[in-house]
N, C-alpha and C positions, 0 to 999 in steps of 0.2 A: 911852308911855314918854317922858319928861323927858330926852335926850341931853345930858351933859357936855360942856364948852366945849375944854377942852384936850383936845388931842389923846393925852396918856396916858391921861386918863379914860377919853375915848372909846373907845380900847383896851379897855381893862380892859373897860371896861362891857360891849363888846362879847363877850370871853373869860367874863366871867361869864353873858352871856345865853347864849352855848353853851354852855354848859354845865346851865343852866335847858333847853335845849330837849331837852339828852341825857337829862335825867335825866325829860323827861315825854312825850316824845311817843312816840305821836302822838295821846296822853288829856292836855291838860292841866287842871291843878285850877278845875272850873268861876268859881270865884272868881275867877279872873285872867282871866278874858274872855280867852283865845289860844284860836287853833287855829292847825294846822298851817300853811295858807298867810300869818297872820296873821304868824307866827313867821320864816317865811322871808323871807318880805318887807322885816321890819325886818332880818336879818342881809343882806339883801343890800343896803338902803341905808347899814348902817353899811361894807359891805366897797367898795361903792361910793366912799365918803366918803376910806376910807383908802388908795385906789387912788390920788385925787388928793392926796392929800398926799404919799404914798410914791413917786410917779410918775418912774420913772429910778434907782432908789437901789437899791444893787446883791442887799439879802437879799429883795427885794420875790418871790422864785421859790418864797418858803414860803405867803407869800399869794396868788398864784396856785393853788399846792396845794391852801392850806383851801378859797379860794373855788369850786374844779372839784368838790371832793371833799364838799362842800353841796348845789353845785347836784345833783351822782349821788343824795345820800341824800337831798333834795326827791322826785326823778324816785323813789326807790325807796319809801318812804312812801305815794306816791299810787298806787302800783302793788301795793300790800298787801304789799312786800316788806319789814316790819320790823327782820327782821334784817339784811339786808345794809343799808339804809338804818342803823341803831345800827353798823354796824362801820366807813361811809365818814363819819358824822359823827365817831366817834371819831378816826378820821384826821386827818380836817380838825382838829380841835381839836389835835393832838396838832402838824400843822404849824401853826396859828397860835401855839400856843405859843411852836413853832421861830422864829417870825418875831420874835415880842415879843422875847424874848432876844437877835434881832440874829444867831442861827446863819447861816452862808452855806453852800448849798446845794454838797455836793461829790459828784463822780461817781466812784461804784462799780465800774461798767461802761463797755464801749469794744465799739462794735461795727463789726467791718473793713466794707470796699467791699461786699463777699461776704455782708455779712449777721449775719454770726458774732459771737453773743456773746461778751466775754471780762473775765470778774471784776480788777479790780485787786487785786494784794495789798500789803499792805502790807512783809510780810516781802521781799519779792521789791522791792523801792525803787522801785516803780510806782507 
């Protein structure tokens, strides 16, 4: 695959190739010479790529997200576990999206010394 010079192509390209990978694996159409580790591989040179560019920059915590939430549904694919492997890459995709958009990662939850989870609400000005 031919990788885009700019840095939003690259993006995108990147967004559309997940999206190619959701929609075939872990069969893809023998035509396009992919398999699975072929597949991964290149998302992870492109998320590689955009790790240094984004490097310090404050929504970079969606891209962390997509890229853990890949490497799970890799790890769950080669494990024969296809569904849960289609539910962490729809994840991932769904925070790389969050990323593209520029969303900044807000916390829901607070958990005391003790352990204890405790929901923020909004109604309550927390």
């Amino acid at each position: 695959m031919i990788r885009p010079n700019s840095l939003k192509a690259r993006t995108q390209a990147l967004s559309d190739f997940f999206r190619y990978v959701f929609a075939y694996a872990p069969e893809f159409p023998a035509e396009d010479e992919m398999d699975l580790l072929k597949s991964f591989e290149q998302i992870k040179t492109d998320f590689d790529y955009l790790f240094r560019q984004f490097k310090g920059r404050e929504n970079v915590q969606f891209l962390n997200l997509a890229y853990n939430e890949t490497e799970e549904a890799y790890q769950l694919y080669f494990s024969g576990q296809d569904k849960g492997a289609r539910k962490r890459l729809r994840s991932a995709i769904d925070h790389f999206d969050s990323f593209i958009k520029g969303k900044k990662a807000t916390a829901r939850f607070a958990i005391d010394p003790e352990g204890n989870v405790g929901e923020f609400s909004k109604n309550k000005g927390n």
